[in-house]
N, C-alpha and C positions, 0 to 999 in steps of 0.2 A: 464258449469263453474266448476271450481276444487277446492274440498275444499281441504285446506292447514288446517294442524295442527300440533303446536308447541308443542310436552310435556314436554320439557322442559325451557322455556325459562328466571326460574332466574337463568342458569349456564351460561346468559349472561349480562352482565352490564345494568343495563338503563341509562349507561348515552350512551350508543351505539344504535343508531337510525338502525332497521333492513331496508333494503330498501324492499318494497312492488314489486315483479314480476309485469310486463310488462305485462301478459296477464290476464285475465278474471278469477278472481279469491275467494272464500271468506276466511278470513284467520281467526282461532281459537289459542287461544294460551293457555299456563296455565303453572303458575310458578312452580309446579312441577307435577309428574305423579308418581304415583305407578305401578308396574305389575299388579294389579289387577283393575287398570283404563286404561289399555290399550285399550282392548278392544270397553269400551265404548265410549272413548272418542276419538278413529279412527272410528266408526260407517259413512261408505260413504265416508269418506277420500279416497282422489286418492294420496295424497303425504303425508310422514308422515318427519316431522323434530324432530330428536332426538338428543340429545347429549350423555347423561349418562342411559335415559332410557333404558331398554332391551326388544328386540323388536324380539320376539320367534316364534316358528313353532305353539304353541300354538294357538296364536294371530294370525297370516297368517290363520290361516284356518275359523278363526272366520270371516276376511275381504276382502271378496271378490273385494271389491274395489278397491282395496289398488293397488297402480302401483310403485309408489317409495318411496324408503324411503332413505331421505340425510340426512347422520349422518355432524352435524355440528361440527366437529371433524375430525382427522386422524386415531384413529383409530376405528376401526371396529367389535373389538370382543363383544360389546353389541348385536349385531344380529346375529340369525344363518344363515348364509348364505347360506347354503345347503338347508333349508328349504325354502329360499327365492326365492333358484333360482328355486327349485322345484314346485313352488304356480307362477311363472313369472315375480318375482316382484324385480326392480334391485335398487340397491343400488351403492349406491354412496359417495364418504367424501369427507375433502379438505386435500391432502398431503401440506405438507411443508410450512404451512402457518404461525406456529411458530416459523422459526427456528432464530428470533433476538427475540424474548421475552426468550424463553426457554433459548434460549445459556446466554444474561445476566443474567436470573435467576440463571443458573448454575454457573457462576465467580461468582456470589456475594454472595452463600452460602461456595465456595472456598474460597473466600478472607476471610468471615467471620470467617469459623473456623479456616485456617490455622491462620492467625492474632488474633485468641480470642476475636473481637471486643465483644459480646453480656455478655463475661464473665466481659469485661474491663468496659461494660458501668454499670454492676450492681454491681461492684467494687466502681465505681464513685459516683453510688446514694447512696454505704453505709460509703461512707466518708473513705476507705482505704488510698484513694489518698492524704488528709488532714494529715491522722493520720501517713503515711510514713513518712513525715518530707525532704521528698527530691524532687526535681523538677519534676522526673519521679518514677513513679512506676510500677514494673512489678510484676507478680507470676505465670504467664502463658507464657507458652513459645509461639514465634511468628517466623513463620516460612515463605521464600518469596514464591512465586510460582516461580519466574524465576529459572531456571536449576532444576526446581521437575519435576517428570515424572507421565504427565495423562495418565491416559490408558480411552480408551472410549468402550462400549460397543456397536455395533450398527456404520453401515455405511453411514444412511441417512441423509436428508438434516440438521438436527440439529446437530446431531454429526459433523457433518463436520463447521457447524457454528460456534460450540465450539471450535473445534479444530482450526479456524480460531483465534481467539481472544484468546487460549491460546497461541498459538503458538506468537501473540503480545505481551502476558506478558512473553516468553522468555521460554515458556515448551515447555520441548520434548513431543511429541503426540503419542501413539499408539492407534491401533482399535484391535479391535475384532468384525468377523462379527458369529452371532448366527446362521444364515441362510446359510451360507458358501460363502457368494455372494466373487467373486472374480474380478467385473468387472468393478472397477476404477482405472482405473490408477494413479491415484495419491496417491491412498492408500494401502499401504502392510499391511495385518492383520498378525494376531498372535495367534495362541492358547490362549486360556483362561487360563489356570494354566500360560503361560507366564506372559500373561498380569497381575496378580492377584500379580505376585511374588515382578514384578519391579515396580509397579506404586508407586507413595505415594498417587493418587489419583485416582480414579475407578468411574466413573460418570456412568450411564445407560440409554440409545437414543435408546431402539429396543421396536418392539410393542409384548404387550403380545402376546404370541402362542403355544401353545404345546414344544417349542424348547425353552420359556426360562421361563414357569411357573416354580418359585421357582428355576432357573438358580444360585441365590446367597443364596445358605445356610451352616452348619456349617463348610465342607468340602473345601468349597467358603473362606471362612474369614479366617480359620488360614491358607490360601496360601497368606493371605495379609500381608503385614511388620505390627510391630506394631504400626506404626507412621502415617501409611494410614487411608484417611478417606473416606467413600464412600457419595456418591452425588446419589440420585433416583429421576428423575425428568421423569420416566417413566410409569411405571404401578405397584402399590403396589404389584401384588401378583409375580412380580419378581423378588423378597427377602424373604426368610422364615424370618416370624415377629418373630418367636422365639429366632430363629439364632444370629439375629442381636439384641435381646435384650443382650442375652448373649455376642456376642462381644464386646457391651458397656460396660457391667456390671463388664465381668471379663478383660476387656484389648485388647481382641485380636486385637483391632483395634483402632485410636485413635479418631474418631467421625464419625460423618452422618448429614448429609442435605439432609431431607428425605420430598420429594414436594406431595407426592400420598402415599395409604393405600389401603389394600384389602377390605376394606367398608369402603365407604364414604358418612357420615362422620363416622371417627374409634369409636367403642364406646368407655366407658369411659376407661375401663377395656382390651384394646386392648394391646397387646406388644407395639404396637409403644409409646401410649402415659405412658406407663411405664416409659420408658427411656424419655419421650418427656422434662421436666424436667432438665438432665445433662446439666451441661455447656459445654459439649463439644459436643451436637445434638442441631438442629436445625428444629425444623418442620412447615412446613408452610401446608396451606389448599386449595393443589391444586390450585396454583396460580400461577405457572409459564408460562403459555401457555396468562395469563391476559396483558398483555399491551390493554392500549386501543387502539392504531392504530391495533395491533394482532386482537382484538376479531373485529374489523370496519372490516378489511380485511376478516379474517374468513365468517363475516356475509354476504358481498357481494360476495364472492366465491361464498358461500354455496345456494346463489339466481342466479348465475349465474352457479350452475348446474342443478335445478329445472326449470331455461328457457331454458338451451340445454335441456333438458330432454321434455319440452312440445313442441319442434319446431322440434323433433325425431332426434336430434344431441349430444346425452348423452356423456357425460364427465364427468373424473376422477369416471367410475364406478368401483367397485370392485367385 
């Protein structure tokens, strides 16, 4: 019988019912894990289900048991993989399983800043609107998406999501692939200093990697217009938090809608939540990948890789 263990299972909703594997099973869970509970709390585990915990060469060598581990997630850089595959032990995530949660999360941190909505609604509750004396009040300026140019970072299934449904609100779309990939035809990429130059909007769809750790920082931002806002609904640590405080602060760019942090959750005293503050940033807490059909779907992928994996038909490993 296999024991299953969850480390982390409140980076999933409870209102999302996990479905329980088909075969012979006992299953442990726990709302969060440290690195330093890893160990123990894989003790005899033959499949480990992670999301955000890190799950190291350290650990592998402590558990012998250990045969899979299904990141309930796309990406994969919480494990060292070299280590995993060195100890036997495979791995596996769900590609592309957010790519309608993410892509709306991405329009609607777009619509928000270009439009100033969060600026216009605490306008509202402080009685500007009243005190105008006129039917409409502006003080921010409000800018449409149609005929503004996305640039996307990243080729995969979410970027292309987005770009689907910007492409509906009337933008031009360009990519940039960080990996060099060149093999869709539907998509021409661009250098990145292109892309950085012409966009008004620069959104980020690639998985953290050696190729785009800190991919956006000071050198990144003033190739941006000043009117550009950048979108991170990627991995924190590919944007120097410094950088982009300073764009905020001194102009270089005109906002962010920033979904992820190089810790999470950022402490208090992080760059991000320095600027988090500006009425022209917007920061949310890792919650774009959340729709509740996204995380239902997630959840049953991620059981229907642990049942290929016990009937020896593995899928979506990495």
């Amino acid at each position: 019988m296999s024991k299953i263990v969850f480390l982390d299972r409140g980076t999933i909703s409870r209102d999302v019912e996990i479905p329980p594997p088909s075969f012979a099973h006992t299953w442990h869970e726990f709302e969060r894990s440290t690195p330093h509970q890893v160990i123990e709390r894989l003790q005899s585990a033959g499949i480990a289900i992670t999301n955000k915990v890190p799950i190291q060469a350290v650990h592998m060598q402590a558990l012998p048991d250990l045969a899979l581990i299904a990141v309930i997630a796309t990406g994969t850089n919480i494990v060292d993989l070299e280590a995993a595959k060195g100890h036997g032990i495979s791995v596996c995530h769900v590609p592309g399983y957010a790519e309608i949660s993410v892509a709306e999360h991405t329009l609607a941190l777009m619509l928000s800043l270009r439009r100033n909505l969060f600026e216009y609604r605490e306008q509202v509750l402080a009685g500007a609107w009243q005190d105008s004396g006129q039917f409409c009040f502006f003080n921010r300026p409000i800018l449409e998406l149609s005929g503004s140019v996305l640039g996307l970072i990243g080729t995969g299934a979410i970027a292309q999501s987005v770009a689907a449904r910007a492409r509906a609100f009337g933008m031009k779309v360009m990519f940039h692939s960080p990996s060099g990939r060149t093999d869709i035809e539907t998509i021409e990429t661009v250098a990145l200093e292109a892309l950085l130059a012409e966009s008004d909007i620069v959104s980020c769809h690639t998985p953290l990697s050696a190729r785009t750790y800190g991919l956006i920082s000071e050198a990144q931002f003033r190739m941006m217009k000043p009117s550009a806002i950048l979108i991170n609904t990627a991995r924190g640590e590919i944007i120097d938090g410094d950088a982009l405080c300073r764009a905020i602060e001194e102009g270089w760019i005109a906002g962010a809608g920033i979904d992820v942090a190089p810790v999470e959750p950022p402490p208090a005293d992080a760059p991000l939540m320095r600027i988090s503050g500006h009425p022209n940033v917007i920061v949310t807490p890792h919650v774009a990948f959340a729709g509740l059909d996204t995380q239902r779907n997630l959840c049953r992928m991620t059981v229907e890789n642990i049942e290929a994996f016990a009937r020896g038909q593995a899928v979506n490993l990495v």
